[in-house]
Structure formats: C-alpha cells, structure tokens
DSSP file (Angstrom, degrees, kcal/mol; ACC not computed):
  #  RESIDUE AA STRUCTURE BP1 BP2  ACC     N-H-->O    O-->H-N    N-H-->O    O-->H-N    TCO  KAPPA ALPHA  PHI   PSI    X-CA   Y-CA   Z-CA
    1    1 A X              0   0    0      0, 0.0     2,-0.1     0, 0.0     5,-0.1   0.000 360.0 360.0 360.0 136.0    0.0    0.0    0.0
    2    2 A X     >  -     0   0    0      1,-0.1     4,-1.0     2,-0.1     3,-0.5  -0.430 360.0-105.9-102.0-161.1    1.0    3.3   -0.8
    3    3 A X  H  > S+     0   0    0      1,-0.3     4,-1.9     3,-0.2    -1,-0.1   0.760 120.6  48.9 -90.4  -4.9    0.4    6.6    1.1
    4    4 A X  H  > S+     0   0    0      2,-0.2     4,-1.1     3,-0.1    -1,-0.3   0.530 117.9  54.0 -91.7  11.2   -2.3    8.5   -0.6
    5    5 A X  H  4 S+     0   0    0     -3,-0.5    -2,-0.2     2,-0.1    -1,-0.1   0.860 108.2  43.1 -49.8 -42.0   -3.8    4.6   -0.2
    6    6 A X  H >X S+     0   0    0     -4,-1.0     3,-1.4     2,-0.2     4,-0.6   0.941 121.3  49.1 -90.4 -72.7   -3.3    4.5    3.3
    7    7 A X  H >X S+     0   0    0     -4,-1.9     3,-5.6     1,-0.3     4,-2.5   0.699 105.9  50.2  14.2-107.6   -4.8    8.2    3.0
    8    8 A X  H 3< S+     0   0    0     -4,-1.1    -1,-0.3     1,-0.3    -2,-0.2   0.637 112.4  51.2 -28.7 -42.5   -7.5    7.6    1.1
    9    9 A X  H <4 S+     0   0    0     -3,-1.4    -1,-0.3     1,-0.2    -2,-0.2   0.833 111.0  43.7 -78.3 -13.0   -8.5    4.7    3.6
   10   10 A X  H << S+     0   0    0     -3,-5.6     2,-2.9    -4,-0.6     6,-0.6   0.706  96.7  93.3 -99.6 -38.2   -8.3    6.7    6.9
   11   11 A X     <  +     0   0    0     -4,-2.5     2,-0.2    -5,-0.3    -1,-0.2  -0.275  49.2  91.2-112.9 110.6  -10.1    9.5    5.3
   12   12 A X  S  > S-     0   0    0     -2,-2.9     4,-1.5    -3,-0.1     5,-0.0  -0.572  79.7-118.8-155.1 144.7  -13.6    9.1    5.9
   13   13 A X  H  > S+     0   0    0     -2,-0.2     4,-1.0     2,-0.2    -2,-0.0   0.632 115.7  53.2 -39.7 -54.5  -15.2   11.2    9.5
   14   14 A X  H  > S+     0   0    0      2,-0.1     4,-0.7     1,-0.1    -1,-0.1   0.877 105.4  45.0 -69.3 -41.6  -16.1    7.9   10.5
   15   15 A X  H  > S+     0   0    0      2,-0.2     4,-2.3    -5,-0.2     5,-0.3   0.906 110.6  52.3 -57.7 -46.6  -13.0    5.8   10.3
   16   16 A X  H  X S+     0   0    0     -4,-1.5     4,-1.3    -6,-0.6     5,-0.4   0.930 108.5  55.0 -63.9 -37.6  -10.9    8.2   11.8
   17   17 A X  H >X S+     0   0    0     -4,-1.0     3,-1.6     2,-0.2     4,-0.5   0.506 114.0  38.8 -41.2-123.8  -13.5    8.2   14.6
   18   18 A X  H 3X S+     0   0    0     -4,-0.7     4,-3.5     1,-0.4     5,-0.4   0.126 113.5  52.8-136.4 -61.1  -13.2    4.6   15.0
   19   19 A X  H 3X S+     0   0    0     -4,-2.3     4,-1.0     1,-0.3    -1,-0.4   0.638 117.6  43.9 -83.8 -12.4   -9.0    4.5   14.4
   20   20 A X  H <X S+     0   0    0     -3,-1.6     4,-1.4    -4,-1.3     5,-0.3   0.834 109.8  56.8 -98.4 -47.0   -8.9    7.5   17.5
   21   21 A X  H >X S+     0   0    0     -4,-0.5     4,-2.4    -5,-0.4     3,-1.6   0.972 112.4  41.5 -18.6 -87.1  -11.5    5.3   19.3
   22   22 A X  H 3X S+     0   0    0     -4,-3.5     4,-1.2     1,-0.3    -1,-0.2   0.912 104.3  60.0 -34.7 -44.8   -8.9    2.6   19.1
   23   23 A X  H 3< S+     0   0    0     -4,-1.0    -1,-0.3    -5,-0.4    -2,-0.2   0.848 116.2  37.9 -65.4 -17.7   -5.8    4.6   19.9
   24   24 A X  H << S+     0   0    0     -3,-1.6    -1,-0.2    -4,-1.4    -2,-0.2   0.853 131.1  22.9-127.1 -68.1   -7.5    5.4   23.3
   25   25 A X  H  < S-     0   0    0     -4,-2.4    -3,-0.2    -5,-0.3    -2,-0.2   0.870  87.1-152.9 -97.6 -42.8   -9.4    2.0   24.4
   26   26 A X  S  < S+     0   0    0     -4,-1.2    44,-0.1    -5,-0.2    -4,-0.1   0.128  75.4  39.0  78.3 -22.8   -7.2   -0.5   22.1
   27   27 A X        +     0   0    0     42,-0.1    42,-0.2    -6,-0.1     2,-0.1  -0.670  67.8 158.3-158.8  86.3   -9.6   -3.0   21.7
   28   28 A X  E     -A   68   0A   0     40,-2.1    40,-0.8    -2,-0.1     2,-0.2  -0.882  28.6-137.5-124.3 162.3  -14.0   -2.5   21.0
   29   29 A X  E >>  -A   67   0A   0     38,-0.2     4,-1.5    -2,-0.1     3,-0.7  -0.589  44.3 -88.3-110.5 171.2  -16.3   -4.7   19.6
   30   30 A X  H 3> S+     0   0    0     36,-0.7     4,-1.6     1,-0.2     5,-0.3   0.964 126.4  62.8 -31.3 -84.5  -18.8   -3.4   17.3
   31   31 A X  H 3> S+     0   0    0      1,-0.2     4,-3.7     2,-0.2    -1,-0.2   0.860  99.0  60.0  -3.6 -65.3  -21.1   -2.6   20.2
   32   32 A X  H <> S+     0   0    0     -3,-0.7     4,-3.2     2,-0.2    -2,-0.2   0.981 107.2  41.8 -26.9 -89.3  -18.6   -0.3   21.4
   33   33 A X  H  X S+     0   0    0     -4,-1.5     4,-1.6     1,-0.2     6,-0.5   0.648 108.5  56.0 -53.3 -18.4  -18.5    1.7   18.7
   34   34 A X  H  X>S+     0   0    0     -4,-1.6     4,-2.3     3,-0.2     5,-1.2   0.961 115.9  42.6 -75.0 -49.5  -22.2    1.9   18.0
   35   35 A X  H  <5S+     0   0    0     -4,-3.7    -2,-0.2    -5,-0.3    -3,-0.2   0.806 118.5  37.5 -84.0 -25.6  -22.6    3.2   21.4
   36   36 A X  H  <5S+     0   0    0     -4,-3.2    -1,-0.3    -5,-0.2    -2,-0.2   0.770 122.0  42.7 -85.4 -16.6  -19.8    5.6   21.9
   37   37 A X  H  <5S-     0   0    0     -4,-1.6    -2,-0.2    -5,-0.2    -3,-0.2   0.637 102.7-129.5-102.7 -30.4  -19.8    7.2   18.1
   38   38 A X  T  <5 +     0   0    0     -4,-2.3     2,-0.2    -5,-0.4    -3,-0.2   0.964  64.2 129.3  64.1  42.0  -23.7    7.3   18.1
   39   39 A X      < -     0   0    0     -5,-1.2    -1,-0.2    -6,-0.5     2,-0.1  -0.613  63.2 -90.3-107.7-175.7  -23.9    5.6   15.0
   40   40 A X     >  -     0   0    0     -2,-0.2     4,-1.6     1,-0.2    -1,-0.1  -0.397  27.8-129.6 -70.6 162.7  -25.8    2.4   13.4
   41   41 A X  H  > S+     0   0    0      2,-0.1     4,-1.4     1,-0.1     3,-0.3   0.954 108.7  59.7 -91.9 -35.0  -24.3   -0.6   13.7
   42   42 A X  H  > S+     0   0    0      1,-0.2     4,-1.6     2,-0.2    -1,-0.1   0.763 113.3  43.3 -65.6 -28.5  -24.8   -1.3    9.9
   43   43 A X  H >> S+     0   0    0      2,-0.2     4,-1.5     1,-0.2     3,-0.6   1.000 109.4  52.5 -47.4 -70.4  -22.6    1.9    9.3
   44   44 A X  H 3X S+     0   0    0     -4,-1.6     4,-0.6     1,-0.3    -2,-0.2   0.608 109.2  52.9 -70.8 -20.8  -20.2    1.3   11.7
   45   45 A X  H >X S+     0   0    0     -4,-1.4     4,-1.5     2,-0.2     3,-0.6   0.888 106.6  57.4 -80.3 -31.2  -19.6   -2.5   10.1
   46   46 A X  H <X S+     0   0    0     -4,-1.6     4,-1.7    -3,-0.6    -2,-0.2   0.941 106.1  37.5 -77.2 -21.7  -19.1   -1.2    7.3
   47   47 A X  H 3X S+     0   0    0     -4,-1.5     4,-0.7     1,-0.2    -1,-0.3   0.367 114.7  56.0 -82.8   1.5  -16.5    1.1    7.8
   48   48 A X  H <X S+     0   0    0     -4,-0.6     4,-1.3    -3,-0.6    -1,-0.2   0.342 110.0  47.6-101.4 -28.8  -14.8   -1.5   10.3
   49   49 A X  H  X S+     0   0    0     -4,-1.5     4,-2.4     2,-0.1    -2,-0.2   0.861 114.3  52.9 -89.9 -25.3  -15.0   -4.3    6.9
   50   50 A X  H  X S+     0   0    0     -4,-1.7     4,-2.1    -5,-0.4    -2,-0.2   0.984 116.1  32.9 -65.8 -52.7  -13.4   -1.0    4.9
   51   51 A X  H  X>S+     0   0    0     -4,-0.7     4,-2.0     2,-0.2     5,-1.5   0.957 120.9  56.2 -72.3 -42.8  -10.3   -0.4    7.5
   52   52 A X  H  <5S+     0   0    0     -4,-1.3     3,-0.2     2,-0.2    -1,-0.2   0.902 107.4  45.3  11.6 -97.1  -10.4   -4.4    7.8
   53   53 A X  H  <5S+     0   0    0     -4,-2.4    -1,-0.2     1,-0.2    -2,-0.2   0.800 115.7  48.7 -32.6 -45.9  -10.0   -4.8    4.0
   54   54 A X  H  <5S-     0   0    0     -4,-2.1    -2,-0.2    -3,-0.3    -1,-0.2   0.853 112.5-118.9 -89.6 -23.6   -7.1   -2.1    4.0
   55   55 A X  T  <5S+     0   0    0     -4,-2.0    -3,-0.2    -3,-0.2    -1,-0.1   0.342  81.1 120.8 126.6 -38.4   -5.5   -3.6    6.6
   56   56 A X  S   <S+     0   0    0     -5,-1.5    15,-1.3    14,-0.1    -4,-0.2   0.973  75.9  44.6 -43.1 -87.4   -5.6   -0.8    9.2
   57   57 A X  E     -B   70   0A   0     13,-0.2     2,-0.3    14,-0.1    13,-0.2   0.011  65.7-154.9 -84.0 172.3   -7.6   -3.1   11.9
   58   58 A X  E     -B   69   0A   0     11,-2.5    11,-2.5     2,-0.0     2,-0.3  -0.875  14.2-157.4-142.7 148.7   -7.1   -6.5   12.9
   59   59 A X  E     -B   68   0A   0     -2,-0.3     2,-0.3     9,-0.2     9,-0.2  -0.953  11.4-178.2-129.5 147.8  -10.1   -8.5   14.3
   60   60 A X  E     -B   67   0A   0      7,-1.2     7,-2.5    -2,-0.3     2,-0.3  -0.882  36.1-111.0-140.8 152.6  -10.5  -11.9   16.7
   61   61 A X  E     -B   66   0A   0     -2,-0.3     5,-0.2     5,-0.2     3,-0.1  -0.531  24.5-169.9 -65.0 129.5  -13.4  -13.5   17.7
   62   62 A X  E >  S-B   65   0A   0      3,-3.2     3,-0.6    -2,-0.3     2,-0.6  -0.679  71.6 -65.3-109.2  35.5  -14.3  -13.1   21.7
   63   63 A X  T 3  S-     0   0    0      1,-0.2    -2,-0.0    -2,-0.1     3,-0.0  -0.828 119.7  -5.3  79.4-110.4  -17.2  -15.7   21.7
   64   64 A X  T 3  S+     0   0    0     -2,-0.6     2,-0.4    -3,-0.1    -1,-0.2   0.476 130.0  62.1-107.8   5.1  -20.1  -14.6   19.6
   65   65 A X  E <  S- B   0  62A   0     -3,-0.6    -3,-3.2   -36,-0.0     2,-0.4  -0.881  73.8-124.2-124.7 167.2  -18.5  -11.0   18.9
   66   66 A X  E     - B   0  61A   0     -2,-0.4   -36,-0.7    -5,-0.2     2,-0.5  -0.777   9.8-146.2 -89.2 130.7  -15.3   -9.6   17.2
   67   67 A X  E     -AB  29  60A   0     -7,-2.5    -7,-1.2    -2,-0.4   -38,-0.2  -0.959  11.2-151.3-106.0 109.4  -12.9   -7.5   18.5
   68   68 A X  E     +AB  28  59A   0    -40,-0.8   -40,-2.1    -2,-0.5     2,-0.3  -0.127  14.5 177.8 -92.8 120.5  -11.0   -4.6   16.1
   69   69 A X  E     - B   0  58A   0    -11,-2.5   -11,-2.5   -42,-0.2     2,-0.4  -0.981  44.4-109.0-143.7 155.1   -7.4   -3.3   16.7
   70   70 A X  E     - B   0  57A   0     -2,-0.3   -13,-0.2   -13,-0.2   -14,-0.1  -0.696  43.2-129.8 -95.0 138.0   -5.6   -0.9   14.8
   71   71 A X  S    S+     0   0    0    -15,-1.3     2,-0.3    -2,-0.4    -1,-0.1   0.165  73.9  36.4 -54.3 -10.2   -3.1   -3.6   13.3
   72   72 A X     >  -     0   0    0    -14,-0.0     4,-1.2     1,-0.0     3,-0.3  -0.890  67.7-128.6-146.9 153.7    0.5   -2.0   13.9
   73   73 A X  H  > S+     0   0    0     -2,-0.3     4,-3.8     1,-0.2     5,-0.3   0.732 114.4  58.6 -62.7 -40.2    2.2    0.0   16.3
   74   74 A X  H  > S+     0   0    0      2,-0.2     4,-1.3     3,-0.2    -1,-0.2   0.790 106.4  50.6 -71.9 -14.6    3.2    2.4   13.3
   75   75 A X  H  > S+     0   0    0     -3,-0.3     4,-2.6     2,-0.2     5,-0.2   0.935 112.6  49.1 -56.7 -60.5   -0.7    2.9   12.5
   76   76 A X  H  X S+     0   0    0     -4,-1.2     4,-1.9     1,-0.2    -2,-0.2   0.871 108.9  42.7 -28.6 -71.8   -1.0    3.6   15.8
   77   77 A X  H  X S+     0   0    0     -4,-3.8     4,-2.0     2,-0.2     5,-0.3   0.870 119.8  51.1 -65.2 -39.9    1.8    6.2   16.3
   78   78 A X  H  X S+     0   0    0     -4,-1.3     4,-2.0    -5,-0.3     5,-0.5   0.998 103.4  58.6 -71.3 -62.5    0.5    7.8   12.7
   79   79 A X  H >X S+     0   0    0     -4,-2.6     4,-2.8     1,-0.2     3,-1.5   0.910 111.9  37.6 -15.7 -81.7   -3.0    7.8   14.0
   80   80 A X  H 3X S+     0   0    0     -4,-1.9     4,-1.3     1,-0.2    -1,-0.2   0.735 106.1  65.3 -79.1   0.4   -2.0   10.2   17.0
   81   81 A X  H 3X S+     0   0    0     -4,-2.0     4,-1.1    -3,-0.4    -1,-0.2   0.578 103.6  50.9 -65.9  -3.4    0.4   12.2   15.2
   82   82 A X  H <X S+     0   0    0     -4,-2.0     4,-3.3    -3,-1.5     5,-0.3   0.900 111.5  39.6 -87.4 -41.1   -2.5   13.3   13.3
   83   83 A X  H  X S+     0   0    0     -4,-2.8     4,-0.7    -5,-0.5    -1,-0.2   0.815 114.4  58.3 -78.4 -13.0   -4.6   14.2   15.6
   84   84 A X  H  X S+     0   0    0     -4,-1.3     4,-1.2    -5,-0.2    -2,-0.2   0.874 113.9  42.5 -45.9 -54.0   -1.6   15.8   17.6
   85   85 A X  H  X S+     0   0    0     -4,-1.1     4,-1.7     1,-0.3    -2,-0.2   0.934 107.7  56.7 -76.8 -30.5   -1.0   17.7   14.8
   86   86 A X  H  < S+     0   0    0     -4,-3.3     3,-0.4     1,-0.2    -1,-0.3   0.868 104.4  52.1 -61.0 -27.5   -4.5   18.7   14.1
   87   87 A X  H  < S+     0   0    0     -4,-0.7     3,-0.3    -5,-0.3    -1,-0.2   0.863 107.6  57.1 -75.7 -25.9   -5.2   20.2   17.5
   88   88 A X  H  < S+     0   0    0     -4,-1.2    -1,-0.2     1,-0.2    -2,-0.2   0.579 105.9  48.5 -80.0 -14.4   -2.2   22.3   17.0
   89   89 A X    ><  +     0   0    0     -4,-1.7     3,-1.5    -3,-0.4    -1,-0.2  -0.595  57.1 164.0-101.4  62.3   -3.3   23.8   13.8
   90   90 A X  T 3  S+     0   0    0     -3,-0.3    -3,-0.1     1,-0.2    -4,-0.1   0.377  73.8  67.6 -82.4  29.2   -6.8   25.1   14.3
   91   91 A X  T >  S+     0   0    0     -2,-0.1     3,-0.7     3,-0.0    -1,-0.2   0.764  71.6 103.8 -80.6 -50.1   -6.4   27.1   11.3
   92   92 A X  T <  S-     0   0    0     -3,-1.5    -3,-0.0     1,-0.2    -6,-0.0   0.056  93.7  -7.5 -73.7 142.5   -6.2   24.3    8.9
   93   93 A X  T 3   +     0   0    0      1,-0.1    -1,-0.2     5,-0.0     6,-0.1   0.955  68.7 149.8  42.5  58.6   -9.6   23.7    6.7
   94   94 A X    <   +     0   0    0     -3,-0.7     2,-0.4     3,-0.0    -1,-0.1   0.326  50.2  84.5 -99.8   6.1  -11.4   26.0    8.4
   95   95 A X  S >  S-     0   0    0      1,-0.2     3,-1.1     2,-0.0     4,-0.4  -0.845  75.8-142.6 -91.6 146.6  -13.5   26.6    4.7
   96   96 A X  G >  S+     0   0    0     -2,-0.4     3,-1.0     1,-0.3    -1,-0.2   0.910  98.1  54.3 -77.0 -32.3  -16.0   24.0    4.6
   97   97 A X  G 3  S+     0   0    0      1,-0.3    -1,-0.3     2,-0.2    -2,-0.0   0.242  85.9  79.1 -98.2   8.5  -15.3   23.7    0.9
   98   98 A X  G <         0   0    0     -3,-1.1    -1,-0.3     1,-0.1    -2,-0.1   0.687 360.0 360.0 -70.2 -24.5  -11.5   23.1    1.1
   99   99 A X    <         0   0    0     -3,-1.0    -2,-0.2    -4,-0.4    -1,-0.1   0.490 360.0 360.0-131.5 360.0  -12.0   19.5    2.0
C-alpha cells in the first residue's frame, strides 16, 4: 500500500473516529462503537470491513463477537500524530469547501 492509499483509507469522518476510538481503548467490539460514536451498527460495520480490508484493523473473535485493533504500532503512532497535529493547527480547513 501506498500513502495516498493508506490516506484515502483513513479518510472518511467515521474511520478516523473509530482508528482515534482505538488509539484510546485499544480494543472494542462493534457494540462499542455503535454506542460511543452514536452511529448504526450497519454503518459502523461497514467502515470497520473497509479499514479491515485495508489492513488498518485486525479482528479476533471473543465468543459470539469480534474484536478490532488498529493492526501496527506504526498505525498507531500515525494515527496520534495526526490528531496531535490537528489540535495544533486550528487554522487548517477552516473553509468548509477546502476539504
């Protein structure tokens, strides 16, 4: 994978929500997310079978549910440098239409 792949896959509103989720807790099931994000769960699978797919998350089964981690320690680290960096720019994309 390259990086505007790896991009492309983190950026979605919901995914990063989920991958920030992770960096915090380490480990949710589906459930989890439904309940802390205030989404559906049919959303929230899907965008968990997208990061899945890319590679980002890692799953095992816990009985009758799955449980998601983000899949490398460098996902990880990239994951909070972003949002490190975003909190330190609260300039950046502040036009709705830049992004």
């Amino acid at each position: 994978m390259n990086g505007v792949s790896l991009l492309k896959c983190i950026c979605d509103e919901t995914r990063f929500e989920i991958l920030e989720l992770l960096q915090k807790d380490k480990e949710l099931c589906v459930n989890d997310f439904v309940e802390k994000l205030e989404k559906d769960q049919p959303l929230v699978s899907h965008h968990l079978k997208t990061l899945k797919k890319c590679g980002i998350v890692k799953s095992r089964d816990e009985g009758k549910k799955a449980m998601y981690a983000i899949s490398s320690n460098q996902l990880s680290e990239l994951i909070s440098n972003v949002t490190k960096a975003s909190k330190k720019i609260p300039i950046l994309c502040s036009d709705d239409k830049c992004c």
